[in-house]
C-alpha positions as CSV (number, residue, x, y, z in Angstrom):
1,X,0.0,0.0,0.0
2,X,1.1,3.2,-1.0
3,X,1.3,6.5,1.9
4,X,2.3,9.8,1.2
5,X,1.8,11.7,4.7
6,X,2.7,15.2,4.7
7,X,4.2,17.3,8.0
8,X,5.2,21.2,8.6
9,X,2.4,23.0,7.8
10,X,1.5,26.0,10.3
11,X,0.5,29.6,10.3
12,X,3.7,31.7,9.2
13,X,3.6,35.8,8.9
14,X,4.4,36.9,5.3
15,X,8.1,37.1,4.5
16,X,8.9,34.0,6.7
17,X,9.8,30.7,6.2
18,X,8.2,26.9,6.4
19,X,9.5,23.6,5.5
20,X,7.2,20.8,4.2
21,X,8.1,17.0,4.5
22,X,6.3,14.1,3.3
23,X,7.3,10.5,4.3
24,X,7.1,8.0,1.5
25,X,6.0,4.4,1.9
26,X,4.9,1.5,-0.3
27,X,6.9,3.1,-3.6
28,X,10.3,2.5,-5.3
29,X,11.1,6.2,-3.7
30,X,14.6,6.3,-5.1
31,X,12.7,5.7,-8.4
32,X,10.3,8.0,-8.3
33,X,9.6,12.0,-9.2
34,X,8.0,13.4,-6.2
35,X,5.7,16.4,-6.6
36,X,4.4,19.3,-4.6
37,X,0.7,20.6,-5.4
38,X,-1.4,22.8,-3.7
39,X,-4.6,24.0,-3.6
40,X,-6.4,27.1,-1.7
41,X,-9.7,27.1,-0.8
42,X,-12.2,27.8,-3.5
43,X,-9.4,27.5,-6.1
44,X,-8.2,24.6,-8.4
45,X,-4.9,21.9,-7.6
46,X,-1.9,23.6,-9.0
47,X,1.3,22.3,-9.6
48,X,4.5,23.4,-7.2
49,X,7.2,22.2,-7.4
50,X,9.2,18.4,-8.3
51,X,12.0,16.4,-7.9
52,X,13.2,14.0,-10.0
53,X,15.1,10.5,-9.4
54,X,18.3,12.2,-10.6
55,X,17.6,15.3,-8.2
56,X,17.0,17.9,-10.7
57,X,14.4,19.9,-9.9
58,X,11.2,21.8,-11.4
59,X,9.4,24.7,-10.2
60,X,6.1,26.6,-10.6
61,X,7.1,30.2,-12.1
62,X,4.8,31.7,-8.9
63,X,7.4,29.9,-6.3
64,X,10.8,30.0,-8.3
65,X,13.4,32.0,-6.7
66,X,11.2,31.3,-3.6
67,X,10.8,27.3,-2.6
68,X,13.6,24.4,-3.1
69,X,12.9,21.2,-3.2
70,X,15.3,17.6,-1.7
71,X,15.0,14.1,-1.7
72,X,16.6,12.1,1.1
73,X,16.6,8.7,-0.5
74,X,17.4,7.3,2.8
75,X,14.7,8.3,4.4
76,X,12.3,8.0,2.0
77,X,11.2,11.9,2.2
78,X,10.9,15.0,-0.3
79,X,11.0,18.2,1.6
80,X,9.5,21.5,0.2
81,X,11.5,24.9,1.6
82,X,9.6,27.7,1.2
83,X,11.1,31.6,2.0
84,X,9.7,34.9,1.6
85,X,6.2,33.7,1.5
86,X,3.3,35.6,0.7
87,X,-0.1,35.7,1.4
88,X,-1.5,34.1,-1.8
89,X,1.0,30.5,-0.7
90,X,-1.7,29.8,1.5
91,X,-3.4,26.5,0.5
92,X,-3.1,23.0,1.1
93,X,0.3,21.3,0.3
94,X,0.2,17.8,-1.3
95,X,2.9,15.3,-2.0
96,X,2.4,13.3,-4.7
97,X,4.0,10.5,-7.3
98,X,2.5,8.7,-9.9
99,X,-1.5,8.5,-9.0
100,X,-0.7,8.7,-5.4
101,X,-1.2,11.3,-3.2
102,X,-0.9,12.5,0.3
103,X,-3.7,14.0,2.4
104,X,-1.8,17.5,2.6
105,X,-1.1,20.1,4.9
106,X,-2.2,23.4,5.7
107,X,-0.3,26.7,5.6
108,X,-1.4,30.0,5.9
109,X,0.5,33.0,5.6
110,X,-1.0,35.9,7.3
111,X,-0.2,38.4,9.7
């Protein structure tokens, strides 16, 4: 069975910083891209940010400059670092790979 369980969401003020992990289980994670989505209330699932097997990396043109993405292959987690954030970040944060995904987690950016 496959589990993609998300962690680090919270309320941050605008300009900080959050770090997202999800834990991997029940996949070939060293294998597999791993992708960020989120979604804010009222408002469709939109890409974020991936990683790749090879650790290259992908990122939504909203977030670039902004949010890294790494793999620990030996923990079977992707972690999402997000800086400077800004009110509109807030949404849900999914992990997913393949057809798989996590349940997400919340964070809101608001002072």
């Amino acid at each position: 069975q496959v589990q993609l369980v998300e962690s680090g969401g919270g309320l941050v003020q605008p300009g900080g910083s959050l770090r997202l992990s999800c834990a991997a289980s029940g996949i070939p994670f060293h294998y597999s891209t791993m992708v960020w989505y989120r979604q804010a209330a009222g408002k469709q699932r939109v890409f974020v940010a991936q990683i790749l097997p090879d650790g290259s990396s992908d990122f939504a043109d909203s977030v670039k400059g902004r949010f890294g993405i790494s793999r620990d292959n030996a923990k079977n987690t992707v972690t999402l670092q997000m800086s400077s954030l800004k009110p509109e970040d807030t949404a849900v944060y999914y992990c997913k790979t393949g057809a798989d995904w996590g349940q997400g987690t919340q964070v809101t950016v608001s002072s």
